[in-house]
N, C-alpha and C positions, 0 to 999 in steps of 0.2 A: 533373625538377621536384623541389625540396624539398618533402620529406614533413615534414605539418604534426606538432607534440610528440605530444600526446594527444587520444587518441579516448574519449567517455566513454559507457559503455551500462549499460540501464535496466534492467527487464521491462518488462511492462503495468501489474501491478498499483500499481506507481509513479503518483503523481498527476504529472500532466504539464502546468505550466502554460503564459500563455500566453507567457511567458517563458523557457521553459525547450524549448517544440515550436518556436521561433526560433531556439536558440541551435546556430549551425551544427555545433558535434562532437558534438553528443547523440542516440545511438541506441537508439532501444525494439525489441524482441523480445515478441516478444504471445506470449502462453500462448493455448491453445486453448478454446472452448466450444463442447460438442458437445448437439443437441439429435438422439438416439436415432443416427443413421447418418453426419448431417449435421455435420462439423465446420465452425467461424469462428474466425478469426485476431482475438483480440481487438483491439476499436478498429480492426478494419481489414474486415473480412468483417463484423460487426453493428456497427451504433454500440448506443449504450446505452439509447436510448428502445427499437428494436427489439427489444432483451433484455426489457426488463420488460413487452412487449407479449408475446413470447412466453411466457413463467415462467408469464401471467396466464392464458392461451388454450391451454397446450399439455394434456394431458394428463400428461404426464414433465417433471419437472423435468432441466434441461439437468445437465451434468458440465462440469468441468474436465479440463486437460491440461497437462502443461509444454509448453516449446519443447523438441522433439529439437536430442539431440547435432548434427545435422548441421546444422540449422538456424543454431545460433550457429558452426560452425565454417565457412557458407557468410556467414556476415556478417564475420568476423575474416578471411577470406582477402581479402574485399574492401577492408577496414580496412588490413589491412600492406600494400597497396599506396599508400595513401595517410597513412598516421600511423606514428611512431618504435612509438608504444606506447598503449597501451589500461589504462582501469580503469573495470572495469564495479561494481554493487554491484545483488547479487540480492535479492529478498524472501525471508524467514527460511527455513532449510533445516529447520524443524521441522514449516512447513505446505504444504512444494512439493519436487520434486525438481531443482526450476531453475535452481539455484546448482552440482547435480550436474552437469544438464545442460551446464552455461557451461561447467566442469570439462575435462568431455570433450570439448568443441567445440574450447579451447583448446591439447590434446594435439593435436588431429588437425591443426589449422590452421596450427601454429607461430606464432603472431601473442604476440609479447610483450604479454601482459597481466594485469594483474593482477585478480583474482574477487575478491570481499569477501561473505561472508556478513553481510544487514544484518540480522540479528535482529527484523525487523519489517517492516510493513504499508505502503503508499497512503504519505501524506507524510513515514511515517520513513526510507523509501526515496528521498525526493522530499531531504529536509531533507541528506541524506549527502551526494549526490550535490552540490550545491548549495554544502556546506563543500568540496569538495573543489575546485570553479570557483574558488572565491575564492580558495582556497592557491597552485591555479597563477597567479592573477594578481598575488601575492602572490609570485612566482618559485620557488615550490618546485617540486621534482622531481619524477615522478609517482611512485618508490618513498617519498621525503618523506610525500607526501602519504597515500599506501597507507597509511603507518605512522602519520599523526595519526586517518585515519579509522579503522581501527581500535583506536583509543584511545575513540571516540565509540560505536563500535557499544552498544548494549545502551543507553543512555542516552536512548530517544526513550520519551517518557511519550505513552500510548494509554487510552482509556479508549472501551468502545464497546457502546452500546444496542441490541440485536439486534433488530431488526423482524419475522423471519417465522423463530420454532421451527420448521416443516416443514422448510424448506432447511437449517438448519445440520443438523437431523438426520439426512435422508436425505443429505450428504454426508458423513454421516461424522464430525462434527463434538461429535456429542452422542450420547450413550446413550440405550438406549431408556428406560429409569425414567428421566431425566432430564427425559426429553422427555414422555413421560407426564404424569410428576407437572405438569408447566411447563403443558402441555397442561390441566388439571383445573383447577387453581388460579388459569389466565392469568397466571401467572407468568412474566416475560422476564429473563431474565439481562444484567448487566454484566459484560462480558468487558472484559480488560486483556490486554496483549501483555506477557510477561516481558521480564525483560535477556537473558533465551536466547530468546526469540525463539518461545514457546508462548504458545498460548492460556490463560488460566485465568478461569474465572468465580470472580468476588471479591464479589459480591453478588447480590439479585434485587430486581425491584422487578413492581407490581403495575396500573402504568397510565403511561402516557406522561410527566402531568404529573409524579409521582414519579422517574421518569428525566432529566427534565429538571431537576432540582431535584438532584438526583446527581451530574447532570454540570456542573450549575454550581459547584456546593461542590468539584468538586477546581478547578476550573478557577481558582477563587477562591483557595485554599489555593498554586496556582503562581505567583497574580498575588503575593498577600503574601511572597510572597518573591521577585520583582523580575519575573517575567515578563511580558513587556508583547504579545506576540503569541501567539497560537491560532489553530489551526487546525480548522477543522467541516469534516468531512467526513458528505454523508449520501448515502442510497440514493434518488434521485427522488424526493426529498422536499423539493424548494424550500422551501414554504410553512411546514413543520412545522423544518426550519432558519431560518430568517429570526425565527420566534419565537423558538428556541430562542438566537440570536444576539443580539436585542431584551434576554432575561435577563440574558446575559451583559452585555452594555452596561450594562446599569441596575446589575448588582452592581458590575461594575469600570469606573469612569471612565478613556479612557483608552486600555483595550484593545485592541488591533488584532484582528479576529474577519477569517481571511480560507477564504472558503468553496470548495467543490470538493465535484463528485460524486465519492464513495467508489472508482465505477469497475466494469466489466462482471465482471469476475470474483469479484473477490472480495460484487459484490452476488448472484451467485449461491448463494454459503452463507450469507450472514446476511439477503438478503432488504429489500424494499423499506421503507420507514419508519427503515432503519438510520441513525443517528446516531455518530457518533468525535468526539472533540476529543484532538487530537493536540496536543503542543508536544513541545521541543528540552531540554536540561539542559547543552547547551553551545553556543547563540549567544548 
């Protein structure tokens, strides 16, 4: 049987739409969520209503986990029996060891493929993977292509409204005077994803509606200069997006606002009420 060209793989923390969980060469790798003993295969062992039932009721807040080496090297053995070659594109190696993981899978397995550190979160994960569909159908090569997506790395603008200080900080994610002070004042930070692929808080703000008014003004600031699609990503927060969406529409005529839950793990550090508006600097 001819082996189909390329095989394309995820993480979890990739937003997965429903276009994209249709499209027969695309493969997710769930990182892990452990509540105390109990490990889940993200999106596969809990869905995500589950999660934030838990987070709500447990006493411990849950942890994370990458996919083991062996994991992705028991997926790419299955993979070379079916596909020339592989390119996967991991979430940023600045906030996971996943990409390391993929790494080592890929020694062990032999499976021609190429790893891409995406320096970023949820849809700038989602956006790579996605340029890279189009180039193959576009006839390029899948080292081609390896080499235009990493031309794009670092290029996905993030911009994201933190819902719950406790999580980001018992994971690790904040200091404690940080989290103190944030704590005192009700202060929540806007974090932004660098072009390397870290977290940095770039602002604070001091109530919802003020964050949303935050994230309308860059969103605004990408539309005046041609951007016509955004991406909302938020943490089980339907209702508090769909406003936040309504804004955006009313500042920019026009805009394509296309929405998605943020996703189980990564709503583990920043916590339910979170809000991202994500967009591209190269479609």
């Amino acid at each position: 049987m001819k082996k189909k060209p390329i095989a394309y793989i995820v993480d979890s923390t990739a937003h997965i739409s429903t276009e994209l969980a249709n499209h027969p060469d695309l493969y997710v790798v769930p990182l892990n969520v452990h509540f105390g003993d109990q490990a889940y295969a993200d999106g596969v062992g809990i869905r995500p209503e589950e999660l934030y039932e838990k987070i709500r009721t447990s006493s411990e807040l849950p942890k994370t986990s990458q996919p083991s080496a062996g994991r992705f090297a028991e997926l790419f053995d299955r993979l070379k029996e079916e596909y020339e070659q592989g390119l996967a594109v991991m979430l940023t190696s600045e906030l996971s060891g996943t990409y390391a993981s993929a790494v080592s899978g890929a020694e062990l397995s032999g499976f021609d493929v190429r790893i891409i550190d995406g320096k970023s979160l949820s849809y700038g994960t989602t956006g790579l993977i996605r340029f890279a569909m189009e180039l193959e159908q576009q006839g390029k090569s899948r080292d081609e292509i390896a080499r235009e997506i990493g031309t794009h790395v670092g290029k996905t603008r993030s911009y994201i409204y933190i819902g719950q200080l406790n999580q980001l900080h018992k994971g690790g994610r904040m200091g404690s005077v940080q989290f103190y002070l944030g704590s005192m004042l009700q202060i929540k930070p806007i974090i932004q994803i660098t072009p390397e692929g870290k977290l940095d808080v770039i602002d604070k703000v001091r109530s919802e509606k003020k964050a949303f008014r935050y994230l309308v003004d860059k969103a605004k600031a990408a539309y005046d200069h041609g951007r016509r699609t955004i991406h909302l990503m938020h943490a089980n927060s339907p209702k508090e997006a769909n406003r936040l969406k309504d804004q955006m529409l009313e500042a920019m005529p026009g805009l394509e606002v296309k929405m998605g839950d943020i996703g189980s793990v990564l709503a583990v550090h920043a916590g339910e009420g979170t809000m991202a508006v994500i967009w591209y600097d190269f479609d």
